[in-house]
N, C-alpha and C positions, 0 to 999 in steps of 0.2 A: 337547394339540392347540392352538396356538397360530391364533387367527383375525386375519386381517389388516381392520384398522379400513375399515367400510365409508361412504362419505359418500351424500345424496342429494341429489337436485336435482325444483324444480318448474318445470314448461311449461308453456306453452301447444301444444295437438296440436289440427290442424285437421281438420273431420270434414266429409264429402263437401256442400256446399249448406248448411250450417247453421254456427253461430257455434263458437269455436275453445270447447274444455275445460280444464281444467287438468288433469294429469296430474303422476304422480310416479313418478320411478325411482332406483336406483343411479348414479350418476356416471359407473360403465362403461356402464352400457347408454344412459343419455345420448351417450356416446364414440362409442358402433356406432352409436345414429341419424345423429348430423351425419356419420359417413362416408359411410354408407349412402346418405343424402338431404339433405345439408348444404341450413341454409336453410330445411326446412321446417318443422319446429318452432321454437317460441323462444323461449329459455332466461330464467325469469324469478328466480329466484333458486337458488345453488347453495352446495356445505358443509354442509347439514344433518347436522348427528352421529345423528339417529336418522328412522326413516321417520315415526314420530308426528308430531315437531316438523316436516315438510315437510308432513305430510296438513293441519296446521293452519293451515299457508297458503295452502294447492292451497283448501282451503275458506274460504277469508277471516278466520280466529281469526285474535287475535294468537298468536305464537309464545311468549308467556310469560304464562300465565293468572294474575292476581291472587286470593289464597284470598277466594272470597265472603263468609266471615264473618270478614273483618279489617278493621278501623274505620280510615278514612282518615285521616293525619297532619294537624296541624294544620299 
Protein backbone atom coordinates (compact mmCIF):
# COMPACT_ATOMS: atom_id res chain seq x y z
CA UNK A 1 0.00 0.00 0.00
CA UNK A 2 1.78 2.94 -0.98
CA UNK A 3 0.48 6.28 1.06
CA UNK A 4 0.83 9.51 -0.59
CA UNK A 5 3.06 12.14 1.64
CA UNK A 6 0.67 14.22 3.59
CA UNK A 7 1.59 17.98 4.54
CA UNK A 8 0.00 20.42 7.31
CA UNK A 9 -0.79 23.73 7.71
CA UNK A 10 -1.53 26.10 10.89
CA UNK A 11 -4.51 29.17 10.99
CA UNK A 12 -5.89 31.26 12.55
CA UNK A 13 -10.17 30.23 12.63
CA UNK A 14 -12.32 32.85 13.90
CA UNK A 15 -14.95 32.01 16.57
CA UNK A 16 -18.33 33.80 16.75
CA UNK A 17 -17.77 37.26 19.22
CA UNK A 18 -14.50 36.15 20.80
CA UNK A 19 -10.69 36.26 19.59
CA UNK A 20 -9.46 33.97 16.64
CA UNK A 21 -7.79 30.24 17.65
CA UNK A 22 -5.18 28.49 16.04
CA UNK A 23 -6.18 25.46 14.33
CA UNK A 24 -4.36 22.75 12.45
CA UNK A 25 -5.23 20.58 9.39
CA UNK A 26 -4.14 18.84 6.16
CA UNK A 27 -3.16 21.04 3.28
CA UNK A 28 -6.30 19.46 1.49
CA UNK A 29 -8.75 20.40 3.85
CA UNK A 30 -6.93 23.93 4.15
CA UNK A 31 -7.79 23.68 0.10
CA UNK A 32 -11.90 23.01 0.81
CA UNK A 33 -11.85 25.91 3.50
CA UNK A 34 -10.51 28.85 1.17
CA UNK A 35 -12.98 27.50 -1.57
CA UNK A 36 -15.67 27.01 0.65
CA UNK A 37 -15.18 30.61 2.43
CA UNK A 38 -12.05 32.15 0.96
CA UNK A 39 -10.82 34.93 3.20
CA UNK A 40 -12.06 33.67 6.24
CA UNK A 41 -9.48 31.99 7.94
CA UNK A 42 -5.73 32.90 7.68
CA UNK A 43 -3.16 30.81 6.86
CA UNK A 44 -0.19 31.30 9.16
CA UNK A 45 2.28 28.92 8.24
CA UNK A 46 2.18 25.86 5.83
CA UNK A 47 4.51 22.48 4.79
CA UNK A 48 4.58 20.91 8.00
CA UNK A 49 5.85 17.18 7.14
CA UNK A 50 4.07 15.89 10.17
CA UNK A 51 0.82 17.05 12.36
CA UNK A 52 3.28 17.16 15.64
CA UNK A 53 5.54 19.65 14.33
CA UNK A 54 2.31 22.14 13.24
CA UNK A 55 0.56 21.36 16.81
CA UNK A 56 3.95 22.91 18.18
CA UNK A 57 3.21 25.96 16.63
CA UNK A 58 -0.56 26.18 16.51
CA UNK A 59 0.61 26.12 20.37
CA UNK A 60 3.58 28.55 20.40
CA UNK A 61 6.85 25.72 20.99
CA UNK A 62 9.35 26.05 18.83
CA UNK A 63 9.23 23.61 16.08
CA UNK A 64 12.69 22.14 16.90
CA UNK A 65 12.99 21.37 20.76
CA UNK A 66 16.56 21.51 22.10
CA UNK A 67 17.50 17.98 24.24
CA UNK A 68 17.24 19.65 27.91
CA UNK A 69 20.01 17.90 29.28
CA UNK A 70 22.64 19.16 26.50
CA UNK A 71 25.20 21.77 27.76
CA UNK A 72 25.27 24.71 25.74
CA UNK A 73 28.31 25.36 23.26
CA UNK A 74 30.92 27.63 24.15
Amino acid sequence: MNKAAVSWVVYWKPLNHKDPVKAVCEQTEWEELELGRPGVNTLIQAGFATEGAAEKVARGEPAIVANKWSKPRA
